[in-house]
LODRENVEX-116360 format. One record per residue (C-alpha): x, y, z; residue in one letter. Coordinates in steps of 0.1 Angstrom, whole numbers, padded with zeros to 4 digits, always signed. Each point is the difference from the previous one (the first is absolute). Example, Ala and Ser with C-alpha at 12.3 -4.5 7.8 and 13.67 -1.06 7.14 Angstrom:
// residues 2
+0123-0045+0078A+0014+0034-0007S
This chain:
// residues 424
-0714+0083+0142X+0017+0008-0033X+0003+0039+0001X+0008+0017+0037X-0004+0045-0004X+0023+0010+0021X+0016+0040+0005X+0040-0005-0001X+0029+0022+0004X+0009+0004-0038X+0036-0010+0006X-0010-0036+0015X-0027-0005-0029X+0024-0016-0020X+0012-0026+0029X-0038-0011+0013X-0006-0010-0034X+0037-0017-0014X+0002-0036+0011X+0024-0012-0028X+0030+0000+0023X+0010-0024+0030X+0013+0022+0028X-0009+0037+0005X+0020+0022+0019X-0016+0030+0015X+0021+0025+0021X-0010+0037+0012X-0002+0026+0022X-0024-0001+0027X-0038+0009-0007X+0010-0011-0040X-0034-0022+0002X+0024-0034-0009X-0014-0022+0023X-0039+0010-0008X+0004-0002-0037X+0019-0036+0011X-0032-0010+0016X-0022+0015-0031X+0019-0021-0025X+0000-0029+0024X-0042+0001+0004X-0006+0007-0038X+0020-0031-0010X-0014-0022+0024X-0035+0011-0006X+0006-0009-0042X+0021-0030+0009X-0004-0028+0024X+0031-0002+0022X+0022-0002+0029X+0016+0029+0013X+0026-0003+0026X+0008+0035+0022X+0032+0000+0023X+0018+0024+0021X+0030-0001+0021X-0020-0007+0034X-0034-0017-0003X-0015+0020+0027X+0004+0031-0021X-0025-0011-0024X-0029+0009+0013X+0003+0031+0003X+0015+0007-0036X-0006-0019-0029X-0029-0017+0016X-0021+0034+0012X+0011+0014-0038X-0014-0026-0016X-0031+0006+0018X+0001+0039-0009X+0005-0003-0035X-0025-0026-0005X-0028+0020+0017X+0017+0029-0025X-0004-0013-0027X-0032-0019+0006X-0002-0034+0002X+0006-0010+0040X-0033-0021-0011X+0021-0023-0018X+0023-0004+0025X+0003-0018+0034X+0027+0012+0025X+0006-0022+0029X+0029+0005+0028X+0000-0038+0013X+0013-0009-0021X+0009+0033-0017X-0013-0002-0036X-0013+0012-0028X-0027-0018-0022X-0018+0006-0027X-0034-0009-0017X+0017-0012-0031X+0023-0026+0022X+0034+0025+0002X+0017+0006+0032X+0026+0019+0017X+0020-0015+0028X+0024+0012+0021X+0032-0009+0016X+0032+0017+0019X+0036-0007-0005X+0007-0006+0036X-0021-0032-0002X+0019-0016-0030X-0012-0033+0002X-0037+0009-0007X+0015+0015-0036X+0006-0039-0010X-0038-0004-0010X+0000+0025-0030X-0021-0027-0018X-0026+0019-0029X+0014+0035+0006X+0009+0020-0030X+0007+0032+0010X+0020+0017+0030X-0001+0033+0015X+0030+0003+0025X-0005+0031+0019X+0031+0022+0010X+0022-0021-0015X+0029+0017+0009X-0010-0017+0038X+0000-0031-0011X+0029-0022-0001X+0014-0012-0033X-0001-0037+0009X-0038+0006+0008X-0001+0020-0037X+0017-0031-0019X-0022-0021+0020X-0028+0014-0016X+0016+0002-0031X+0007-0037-0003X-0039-0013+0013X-0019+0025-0023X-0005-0023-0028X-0036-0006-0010X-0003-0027-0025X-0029+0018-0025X+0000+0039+0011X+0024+0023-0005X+0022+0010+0030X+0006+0032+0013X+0017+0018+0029X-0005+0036+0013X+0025+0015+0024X-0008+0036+0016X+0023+0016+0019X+0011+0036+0012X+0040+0006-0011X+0027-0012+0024X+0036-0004+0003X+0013-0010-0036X+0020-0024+0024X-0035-0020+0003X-0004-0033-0019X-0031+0019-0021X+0022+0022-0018X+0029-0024-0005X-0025-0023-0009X-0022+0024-0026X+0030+0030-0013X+0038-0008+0007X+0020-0017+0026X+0035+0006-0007X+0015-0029+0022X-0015-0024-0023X+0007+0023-0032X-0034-0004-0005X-0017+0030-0019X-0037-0001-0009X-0018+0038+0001X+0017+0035+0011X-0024+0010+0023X+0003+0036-0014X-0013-0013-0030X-0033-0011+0014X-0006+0035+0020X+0009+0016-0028X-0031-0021-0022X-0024-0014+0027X-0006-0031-0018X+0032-0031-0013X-0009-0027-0011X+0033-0027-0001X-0002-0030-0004X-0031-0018+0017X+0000+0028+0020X-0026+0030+0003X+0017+0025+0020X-0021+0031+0011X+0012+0033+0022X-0026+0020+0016X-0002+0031+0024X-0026+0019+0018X-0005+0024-0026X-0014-0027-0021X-0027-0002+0026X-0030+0024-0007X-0016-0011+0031X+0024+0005+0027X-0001+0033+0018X+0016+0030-0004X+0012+0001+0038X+0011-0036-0004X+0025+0015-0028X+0013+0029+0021X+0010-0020+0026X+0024-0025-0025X+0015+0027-0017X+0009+0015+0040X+0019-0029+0004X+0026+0013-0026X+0008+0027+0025X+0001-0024+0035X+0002-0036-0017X+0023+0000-0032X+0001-0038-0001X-0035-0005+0005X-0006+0023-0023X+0017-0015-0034X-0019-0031+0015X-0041+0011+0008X-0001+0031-0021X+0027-0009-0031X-0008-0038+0002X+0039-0008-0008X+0025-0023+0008X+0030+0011+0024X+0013+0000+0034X-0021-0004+0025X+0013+0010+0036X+0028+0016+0009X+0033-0003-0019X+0029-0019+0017X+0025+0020-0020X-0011+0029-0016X+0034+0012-0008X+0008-0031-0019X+0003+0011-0040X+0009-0018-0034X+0022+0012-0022X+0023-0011-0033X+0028-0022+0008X+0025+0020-0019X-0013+0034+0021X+0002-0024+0033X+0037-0011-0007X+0011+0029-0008X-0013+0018+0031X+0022-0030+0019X+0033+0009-0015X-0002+0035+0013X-0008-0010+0036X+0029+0014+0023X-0002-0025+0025X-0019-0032-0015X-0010-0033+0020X-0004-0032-0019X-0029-0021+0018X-0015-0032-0012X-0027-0023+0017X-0014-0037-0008X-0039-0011+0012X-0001-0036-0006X-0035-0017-0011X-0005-0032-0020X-0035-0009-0008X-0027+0026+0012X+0023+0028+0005X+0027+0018-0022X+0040-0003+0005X+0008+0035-0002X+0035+0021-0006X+0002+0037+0001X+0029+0020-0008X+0005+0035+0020X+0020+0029-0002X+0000+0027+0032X+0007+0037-0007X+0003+0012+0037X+0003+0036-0006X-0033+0000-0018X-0016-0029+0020X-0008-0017-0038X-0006-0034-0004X+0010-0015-0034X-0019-0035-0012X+0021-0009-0029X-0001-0041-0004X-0021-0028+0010X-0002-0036-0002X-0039-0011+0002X-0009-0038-0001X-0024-0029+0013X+0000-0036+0000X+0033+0000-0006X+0030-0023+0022X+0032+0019+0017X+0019-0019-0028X-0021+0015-0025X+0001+0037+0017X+0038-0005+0010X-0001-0007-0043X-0019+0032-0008X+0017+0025+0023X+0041-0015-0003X+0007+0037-0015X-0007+0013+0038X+0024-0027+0017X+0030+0031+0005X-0026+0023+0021X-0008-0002+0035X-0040-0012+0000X-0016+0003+0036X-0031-0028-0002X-0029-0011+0026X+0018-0011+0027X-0030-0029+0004X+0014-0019-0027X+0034-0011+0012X+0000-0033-0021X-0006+0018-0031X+0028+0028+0010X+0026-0024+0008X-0006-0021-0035X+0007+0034-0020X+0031+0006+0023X+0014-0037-0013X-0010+0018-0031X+0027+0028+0005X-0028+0023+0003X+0012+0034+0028X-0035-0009+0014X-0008+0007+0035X-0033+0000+0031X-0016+0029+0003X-0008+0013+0034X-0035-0009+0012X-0022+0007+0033X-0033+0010+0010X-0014+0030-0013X+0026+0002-0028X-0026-0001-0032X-0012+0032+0017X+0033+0014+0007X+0015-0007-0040X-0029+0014-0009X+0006+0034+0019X+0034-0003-0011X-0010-0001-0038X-0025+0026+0004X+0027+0024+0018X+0014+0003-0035X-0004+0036-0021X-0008-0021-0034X-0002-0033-0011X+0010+0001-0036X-0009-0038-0022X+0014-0009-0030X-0026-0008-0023X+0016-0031-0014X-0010-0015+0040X-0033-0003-0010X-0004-0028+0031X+0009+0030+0025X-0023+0025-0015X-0029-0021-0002X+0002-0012+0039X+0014+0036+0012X-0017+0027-0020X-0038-0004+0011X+0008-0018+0034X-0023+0009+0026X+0003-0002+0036X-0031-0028+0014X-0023+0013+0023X-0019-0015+0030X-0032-0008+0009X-0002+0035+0011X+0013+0016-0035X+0037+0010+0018X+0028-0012-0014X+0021-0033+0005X+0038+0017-0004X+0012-0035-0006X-0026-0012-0020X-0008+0007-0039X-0025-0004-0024X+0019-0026-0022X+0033-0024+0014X+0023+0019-0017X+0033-0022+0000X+0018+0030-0015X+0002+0017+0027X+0010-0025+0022X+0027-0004-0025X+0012+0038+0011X-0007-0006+0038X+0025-0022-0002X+0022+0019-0021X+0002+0026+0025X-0001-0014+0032X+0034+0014+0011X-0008+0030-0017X+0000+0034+0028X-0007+0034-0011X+0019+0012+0030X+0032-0020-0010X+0000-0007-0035X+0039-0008-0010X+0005+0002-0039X+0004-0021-0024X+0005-0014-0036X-0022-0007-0024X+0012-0031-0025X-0016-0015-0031X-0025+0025-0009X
């Protein structure tokens, strides 16, 4: 079949028919129609072209009754469900002209080894899927005559998720690839070999009216969900650990700390070496405000204590409390004349620091600590099985903050003695 009439949604005409790019990224709104036009595009190629298509979510068992039942739909749709043969043992697709879908789930990674003849990959919700499961892909899909392609559809999460460090910035890496503003603002980017394409429900003339309504109530009784299944954007997503916690210039910050009455100096060390982050924070208290300056950090990985004790021998006159479960690596920057000492540790006391942080009016960043705004801005509380939320647990590790536990373990609103604040 050579030519496939088909009624689209006018803003996914242009997608369906561009194949000149190796990965497409589709995000949107809920109701936007991504995934159907996904499985349009996906039918129309493989009708005109003999090939292997591989389809994966997250969790295998999910398939069924998402890509695999759209695929159905839109080939009875649009027509030609008599040139295609869907099976469920094994779940396939095949078609007359020798083409077939397959399917697979992250969760069974091992089956993902025998990629052999596929050419094209539609990962479904990407954003669930694990990065090492996304580079997995990424480094099998090579056919050695067709061109390869990958198309990744997903609704907006938590600009904390590997998708959009991946796709638009991640600013631990200094890595800077699309503003995400920049691709509401025009639909369709193309960078690179990338085909990136935003979509919302009002780009679907098919959904219903009702359906509408009800995402643009949630604006009212859902904000979050909201900018997410109605505004199909990037953001936080859950509830914010420390909504208080704001970014300004470093001049304004420092001069804010001269004219504190009563300050308190405060510094704290999170040790890491090679899949976490050694972390330093600097801290100033204004007790009669309750305000919590972040003026300094150190922020390093894969990196030795002679190397950090190197990097941070500026700091080796102030008092730095560290994690108390390192006590070979506290008593080598001692020998090192650093005024380091144990922080006090016990069960329960990630939820208690936490508290404690919280308690304060404002958190006010520097933004020259770009480390401790990108782990403490958009950090989100983790939720349980049940949607509450974990009060210990967070969304990312964020080592930062650990850094400031520390720092303030002796800390007491009740009995807060003041203090001196040196080498600003």
């Amino acid at each position: 079949m050579k030519n496939i009439e088909f009624i689209l949604n006018d803003h996914f005409a242009e997608f369906v028919e561009d194949w000149d790019h190796k990965i497409y990224l589709l995000v949107g709104g809920y109701g936007s129609s991504k995934s159907y036009h996904v499985a349009v595009k996906l039918i129309r190629k493989l009708l005109q072209e003999k090939r292997k298509a591989l389809v994966v979510r997250e969790v295998y068992d999910t398939i069924r009754d998402s890509c695999y039942d759209l695929l159905e739909e839109v080939a009875e749709a649009m027509g030609v469900d008599g040139y295609l043969t869907f099976t469920t043992s094994p779940m396939q697709v095949r078609f007359k002209n020798g083409s077939k879908i397959i399917f697979k789930g992250m969760d069974k990674p091992a089956k993902l080894k025998s990629m052999n003849g596929v050419s094209i990959v539609w990962i479904e919700e990407c954003s669930e899927v694990k990065y090492a499961g996304f580079k997995e892909i990424l480094g099998r899909l090579r056919h050695p005559v067709l061109s390869n392609h990958i198309i990744l559809s997903t609704n907006p999460v938590s600009k904390s998720n590997w998708c959009y460090r991946y796709f638009f910035q991640d600013k631990k890496a200094k890595l800077f690839i699309l503003d995400d503003e920049k691709l509401y603002k025009e639909r369709c980017v193309v960078v690179g070999k990338t085909y990136y394409h935003h979509s919302t429900v009002d780009d679907n003339y098919f959904v219903p009216q009702d359906y509408i309504e009800q995402l643009d109530d949630l604006k009212i009784h859902d904000p979050d969900l909201y900018r997410v299944a109605r505004k199909g954007r990037f953001g936080v997503n859950g509830r914010l650990v420390f909504p208080q916690f704001v970014v300004e210039a470093d001049e304004q910050v420092r001069a804010e700390m001269k004219n504190v009455r009563r300050p308190l100096e405060k510094n704290g060390m999170d040790f890491g070496f090679v899949t976490s982050y050694n972390a330093v924070v600097r801290m100033l208290i204004d007790h009669d405000n309750k305000i919590l300056y972040l003026y300094d950090e150190y922020y390093s990985k894969d990196k030795t204590d002679p190397e950090i004790a190197e990097d941070i021998k500026k700091w080796k006159d102030i008092l730095i409390k560290a994690d108390c479960a390192e006590p070979k690596a506290i008593r080598y920057y001692k020998q090192k004349g650093f005024r380091i000492r144990a922080c006090k540790k016990f069960k329960g006391s990630r939820k208690i620091y936490t508290k404690k942080v919280k308690r304060f009016r404002k958190i006010v960043c520097s933004d020259k600590c770009e480390n401790i705004i990108d782990e403490l801005q958009d950090l989100t509380f983790a939720v349980d099985k049940n949607g509450e939320i974990i009060e210990d647990e967070f969304n990312i590790d964020p080592h930062t903050l650990s850094a400031i536990w520390y720092g303030l373990d002796d800390y007491e609103v009740s009995d807060l003695k003041g203090g001196n604040i040196r080498n600003l």
